[in-house]
DRENPA-3360 file (N, C-alpha, C; in nm, 2 decimals, always signed):
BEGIN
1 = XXXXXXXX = -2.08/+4.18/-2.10/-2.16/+4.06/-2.11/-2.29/+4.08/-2.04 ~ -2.42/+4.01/-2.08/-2.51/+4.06/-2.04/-2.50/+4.02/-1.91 ~ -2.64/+4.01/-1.83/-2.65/+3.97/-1.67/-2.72/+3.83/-1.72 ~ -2.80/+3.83/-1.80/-2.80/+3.67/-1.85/-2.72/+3.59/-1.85 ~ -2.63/+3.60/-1.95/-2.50/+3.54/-1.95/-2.39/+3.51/-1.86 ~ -2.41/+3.58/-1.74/-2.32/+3.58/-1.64/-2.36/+3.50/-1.56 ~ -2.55/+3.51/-1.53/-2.57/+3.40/-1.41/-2.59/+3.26/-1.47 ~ -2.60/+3.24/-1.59/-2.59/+3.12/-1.67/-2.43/+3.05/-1.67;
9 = XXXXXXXX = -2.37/+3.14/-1.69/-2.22/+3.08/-1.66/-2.22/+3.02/-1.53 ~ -2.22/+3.12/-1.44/-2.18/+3.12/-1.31/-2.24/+2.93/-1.26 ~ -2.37/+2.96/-1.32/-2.45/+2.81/-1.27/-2.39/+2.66/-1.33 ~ -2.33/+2.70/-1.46/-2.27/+2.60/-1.52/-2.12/+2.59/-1.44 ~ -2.07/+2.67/-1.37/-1.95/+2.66/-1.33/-1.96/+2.58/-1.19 ~ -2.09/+2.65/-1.11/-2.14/+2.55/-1.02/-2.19/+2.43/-0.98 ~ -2.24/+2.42/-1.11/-2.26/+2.26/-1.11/-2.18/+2.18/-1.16 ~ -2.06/+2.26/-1.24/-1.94/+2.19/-1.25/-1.84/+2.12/-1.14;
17 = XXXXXXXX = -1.86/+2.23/-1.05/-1.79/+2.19/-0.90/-1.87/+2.08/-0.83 ~ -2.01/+2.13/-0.84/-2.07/+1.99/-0.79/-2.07/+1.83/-0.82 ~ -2.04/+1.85/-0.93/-2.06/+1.74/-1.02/-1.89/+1.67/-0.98 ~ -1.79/+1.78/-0.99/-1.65/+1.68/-0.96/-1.64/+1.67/-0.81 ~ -1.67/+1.75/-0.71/-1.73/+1.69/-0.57/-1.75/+1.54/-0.47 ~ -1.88/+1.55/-0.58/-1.96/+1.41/-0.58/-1.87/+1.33/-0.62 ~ -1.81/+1.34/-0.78/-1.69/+1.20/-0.80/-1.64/+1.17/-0.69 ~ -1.54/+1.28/-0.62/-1.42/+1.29/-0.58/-1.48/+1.21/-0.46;
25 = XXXXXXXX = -1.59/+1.26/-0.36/-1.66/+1.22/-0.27/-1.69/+1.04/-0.27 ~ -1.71/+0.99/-0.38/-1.77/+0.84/-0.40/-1.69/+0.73/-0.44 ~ -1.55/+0.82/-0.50/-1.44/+0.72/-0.52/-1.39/+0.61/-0.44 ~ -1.39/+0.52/-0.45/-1.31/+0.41/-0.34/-1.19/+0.49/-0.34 ~ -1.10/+0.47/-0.23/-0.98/+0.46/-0.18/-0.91/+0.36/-0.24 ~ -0.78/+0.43/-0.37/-0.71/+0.31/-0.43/-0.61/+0.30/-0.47 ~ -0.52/+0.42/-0.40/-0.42/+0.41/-0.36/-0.26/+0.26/-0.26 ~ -0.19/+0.24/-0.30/-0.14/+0.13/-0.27/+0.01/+0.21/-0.25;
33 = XXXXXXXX = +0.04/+0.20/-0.10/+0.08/+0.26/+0.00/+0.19/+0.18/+0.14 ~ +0.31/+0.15/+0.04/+0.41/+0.10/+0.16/+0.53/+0.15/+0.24 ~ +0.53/+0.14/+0.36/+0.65/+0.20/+0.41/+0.73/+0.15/+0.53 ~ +0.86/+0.14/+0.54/+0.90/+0.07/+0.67/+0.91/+0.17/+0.78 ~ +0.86/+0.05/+0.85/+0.87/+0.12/+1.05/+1.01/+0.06/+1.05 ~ +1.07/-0.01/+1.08/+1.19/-0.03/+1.17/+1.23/-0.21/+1.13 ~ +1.35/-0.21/+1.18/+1.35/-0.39/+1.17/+1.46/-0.40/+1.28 ~ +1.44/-0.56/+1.32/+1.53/-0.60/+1.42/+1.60/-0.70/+1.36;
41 = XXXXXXXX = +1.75/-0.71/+1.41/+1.82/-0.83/+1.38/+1.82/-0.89/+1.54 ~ +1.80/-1.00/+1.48/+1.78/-1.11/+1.62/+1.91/-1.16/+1.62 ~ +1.95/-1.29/+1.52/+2.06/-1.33/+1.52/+2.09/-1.33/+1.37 ~ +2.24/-1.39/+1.32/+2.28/-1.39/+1.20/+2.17/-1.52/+1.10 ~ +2.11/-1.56/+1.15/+2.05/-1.60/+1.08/+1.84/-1.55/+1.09 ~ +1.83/-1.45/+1.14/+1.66/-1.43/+1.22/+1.69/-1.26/+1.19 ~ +1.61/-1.22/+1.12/+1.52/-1.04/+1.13/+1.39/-1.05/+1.12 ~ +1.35/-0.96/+1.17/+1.24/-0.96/+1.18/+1.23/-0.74/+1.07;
49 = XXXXXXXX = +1.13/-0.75/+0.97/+1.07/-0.62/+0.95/+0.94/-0.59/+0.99 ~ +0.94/-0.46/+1.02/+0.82/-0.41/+1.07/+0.77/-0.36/+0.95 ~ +0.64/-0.32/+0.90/+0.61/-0.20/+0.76/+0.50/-0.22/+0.80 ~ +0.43/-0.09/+0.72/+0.32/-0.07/+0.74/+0.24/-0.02/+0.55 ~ +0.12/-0.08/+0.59/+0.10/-0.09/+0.41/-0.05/-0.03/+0.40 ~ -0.07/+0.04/+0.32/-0.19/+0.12/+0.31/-0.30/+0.06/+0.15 ~ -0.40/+0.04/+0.19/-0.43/-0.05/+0.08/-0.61/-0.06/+0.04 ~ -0.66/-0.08/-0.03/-0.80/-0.10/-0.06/-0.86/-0.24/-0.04;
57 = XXXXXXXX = -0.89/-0.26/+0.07/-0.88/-0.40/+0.10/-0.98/-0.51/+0.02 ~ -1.05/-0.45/-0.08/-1.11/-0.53/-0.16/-1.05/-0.55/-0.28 ~ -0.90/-0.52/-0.28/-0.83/-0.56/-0.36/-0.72/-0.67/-0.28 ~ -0.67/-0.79/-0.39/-0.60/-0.87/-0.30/-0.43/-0.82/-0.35 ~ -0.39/-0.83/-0.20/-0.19/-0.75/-0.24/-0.12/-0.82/-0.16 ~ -0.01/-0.84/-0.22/+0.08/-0.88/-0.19/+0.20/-0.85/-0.18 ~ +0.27/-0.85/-0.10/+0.45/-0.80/-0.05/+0.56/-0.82/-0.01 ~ +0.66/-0.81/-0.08/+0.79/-0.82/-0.10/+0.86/-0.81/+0.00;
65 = XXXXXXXX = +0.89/-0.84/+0.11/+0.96/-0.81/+0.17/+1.17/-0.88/+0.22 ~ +1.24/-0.79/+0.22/+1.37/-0.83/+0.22/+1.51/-0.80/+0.34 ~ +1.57/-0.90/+0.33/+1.69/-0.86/+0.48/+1.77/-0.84/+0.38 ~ +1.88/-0.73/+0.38/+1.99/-0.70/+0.31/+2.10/-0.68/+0.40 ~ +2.25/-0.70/+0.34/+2.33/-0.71/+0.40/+2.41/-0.57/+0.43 ~ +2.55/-0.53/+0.47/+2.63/-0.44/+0.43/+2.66/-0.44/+0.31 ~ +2.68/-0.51/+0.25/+2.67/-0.50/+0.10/+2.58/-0.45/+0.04 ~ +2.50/-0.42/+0.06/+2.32/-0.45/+0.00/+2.28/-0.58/-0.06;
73 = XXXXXXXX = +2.36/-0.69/-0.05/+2.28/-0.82/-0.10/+2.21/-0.86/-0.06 ~ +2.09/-0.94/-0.10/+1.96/-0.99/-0.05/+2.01/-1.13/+0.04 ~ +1.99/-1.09/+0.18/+2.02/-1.23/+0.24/+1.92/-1.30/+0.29 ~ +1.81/-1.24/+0.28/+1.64/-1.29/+0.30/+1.54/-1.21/+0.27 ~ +1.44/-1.31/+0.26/+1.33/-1.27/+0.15/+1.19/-1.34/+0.19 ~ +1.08/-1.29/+0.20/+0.92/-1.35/+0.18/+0.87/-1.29/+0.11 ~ +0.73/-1.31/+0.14/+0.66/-1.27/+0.04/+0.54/-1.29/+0.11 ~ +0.47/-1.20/+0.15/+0.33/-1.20/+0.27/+0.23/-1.15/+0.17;
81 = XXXXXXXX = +0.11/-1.23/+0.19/-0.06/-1.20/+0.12/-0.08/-1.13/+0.22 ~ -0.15/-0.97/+0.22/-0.23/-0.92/+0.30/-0.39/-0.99/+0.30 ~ -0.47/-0.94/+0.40/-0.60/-1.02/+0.46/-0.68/-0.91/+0.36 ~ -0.77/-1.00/+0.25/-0.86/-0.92/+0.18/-1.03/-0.93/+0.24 ~ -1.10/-0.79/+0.17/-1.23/-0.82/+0.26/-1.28/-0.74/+0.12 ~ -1.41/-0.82/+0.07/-1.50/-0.82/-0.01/-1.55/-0.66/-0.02 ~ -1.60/-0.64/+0.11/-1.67/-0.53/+0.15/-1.57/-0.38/+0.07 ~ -1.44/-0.43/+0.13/-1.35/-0.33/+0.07/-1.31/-0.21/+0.15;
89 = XXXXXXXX = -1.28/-0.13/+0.10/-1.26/+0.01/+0.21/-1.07/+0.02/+0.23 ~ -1.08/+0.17/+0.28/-0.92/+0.16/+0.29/-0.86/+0.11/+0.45 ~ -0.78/+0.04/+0.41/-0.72/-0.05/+0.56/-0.56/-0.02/+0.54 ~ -0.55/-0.06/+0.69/-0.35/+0.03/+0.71/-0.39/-0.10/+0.78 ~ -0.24/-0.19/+0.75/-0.17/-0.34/+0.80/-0.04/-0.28/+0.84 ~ -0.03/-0.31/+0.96/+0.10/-0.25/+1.07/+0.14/-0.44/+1.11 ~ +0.27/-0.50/+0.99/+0.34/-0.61/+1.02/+0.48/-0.63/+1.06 ~ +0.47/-0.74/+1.14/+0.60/-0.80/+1.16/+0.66/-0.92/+1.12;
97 = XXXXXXXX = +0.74/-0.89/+0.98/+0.79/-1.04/+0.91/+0.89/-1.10/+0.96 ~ +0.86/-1.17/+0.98/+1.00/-1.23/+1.04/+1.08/-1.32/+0.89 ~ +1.19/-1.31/+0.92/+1.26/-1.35/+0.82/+1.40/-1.41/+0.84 ~ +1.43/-1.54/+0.82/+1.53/-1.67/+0.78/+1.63/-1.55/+0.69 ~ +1.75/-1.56/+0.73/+1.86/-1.48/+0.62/+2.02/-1.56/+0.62 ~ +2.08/-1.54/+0.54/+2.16/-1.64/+0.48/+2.27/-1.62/+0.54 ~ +2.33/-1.49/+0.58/+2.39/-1.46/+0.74/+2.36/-1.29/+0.75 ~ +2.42/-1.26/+0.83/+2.38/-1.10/+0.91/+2.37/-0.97/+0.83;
105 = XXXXXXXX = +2.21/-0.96/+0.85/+2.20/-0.86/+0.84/+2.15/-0.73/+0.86 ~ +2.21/-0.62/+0.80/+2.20/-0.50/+0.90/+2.06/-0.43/+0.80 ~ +2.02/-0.43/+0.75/+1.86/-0.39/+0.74/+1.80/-0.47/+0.69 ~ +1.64/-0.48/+0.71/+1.55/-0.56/+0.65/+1.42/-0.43/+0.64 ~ +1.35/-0.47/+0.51/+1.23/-0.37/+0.51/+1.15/-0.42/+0.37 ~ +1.04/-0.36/+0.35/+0.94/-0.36/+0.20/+1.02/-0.35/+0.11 ~ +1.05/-0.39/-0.02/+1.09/-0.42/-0.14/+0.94/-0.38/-0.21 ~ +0.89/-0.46/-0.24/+0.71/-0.42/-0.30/+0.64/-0.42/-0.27;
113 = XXXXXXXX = +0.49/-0.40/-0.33/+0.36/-0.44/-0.28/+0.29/-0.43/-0.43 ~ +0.18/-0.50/-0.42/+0.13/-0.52/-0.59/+0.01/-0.56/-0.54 ~ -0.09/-0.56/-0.66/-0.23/-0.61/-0.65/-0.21/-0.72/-0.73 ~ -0.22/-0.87/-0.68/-0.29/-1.00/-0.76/-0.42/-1.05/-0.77 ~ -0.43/-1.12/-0.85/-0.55/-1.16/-0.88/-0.63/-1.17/-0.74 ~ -0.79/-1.16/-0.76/-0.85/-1.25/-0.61/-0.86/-1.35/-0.59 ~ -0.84/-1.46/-0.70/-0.82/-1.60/-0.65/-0.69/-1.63/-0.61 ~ -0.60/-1.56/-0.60/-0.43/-1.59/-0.58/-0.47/-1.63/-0.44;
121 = XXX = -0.39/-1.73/-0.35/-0.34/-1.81/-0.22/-0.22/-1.76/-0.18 ~ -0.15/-1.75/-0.22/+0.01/-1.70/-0.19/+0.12/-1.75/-0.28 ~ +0.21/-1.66/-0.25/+0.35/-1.62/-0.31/+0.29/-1.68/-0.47;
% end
């Protein structure tokens, strides 16, 4: 191959890198990112879950969260709107739901998380 043809590639290959770079560089963060910390049972009727949710805060999200039994039946349940911000950017929400359950149970944690509309209010 000539020496023309080589530095001519080479440059297209370089500005190829540059060029996906920059994308990669300018992207919002928009990834949607749940996971449980821990949960407490209080009493047969009271848990509380801890989670922690990773999110693009100029999207509005919302989350599922549930108390399950030894069974695994659902014995409580909310549904928490995270705090949205125009501006946007990536935000980590470290919460504590407390949660009403129908009697004792031995875990509670995230079920989902989703993006709703931005006019959504809750549940």
């Amino acid at each position: 191959m000539p020496k023309r043809v080589k530095i001519i590639a080479g440059a297209v290959v370089l500005l190829a890198a540059i060029v996906a770079a920059a994308i990669f560089a300018t992207n919002k963060y928009d990834a949607l990112q749940a996971q449980d910390v821990g949960f407490t049972v209080l009493s047969e009727a009271q848990a509380v879950a801890e989670i922690e949710v990773q999110y693009d805060a100029s999207k509005r999200i919302q989350c599922d969260v549930r108390a399950m039994n030894d069974s695994y039946a659902v014995v409580g349940f909310k549904t928490v709107l995270l705090p949205h911000d125009a501006q946007g950017g990536h935000t980590v929400q470290h919460l504590k739901v407390p949660l009403r359950t129908e009697n004792l149970a031995n875990t509670a944690g995230v079920e989902s998380c989703y993006e709703v509309p931005l006019e959504h209010i809750g549940e």
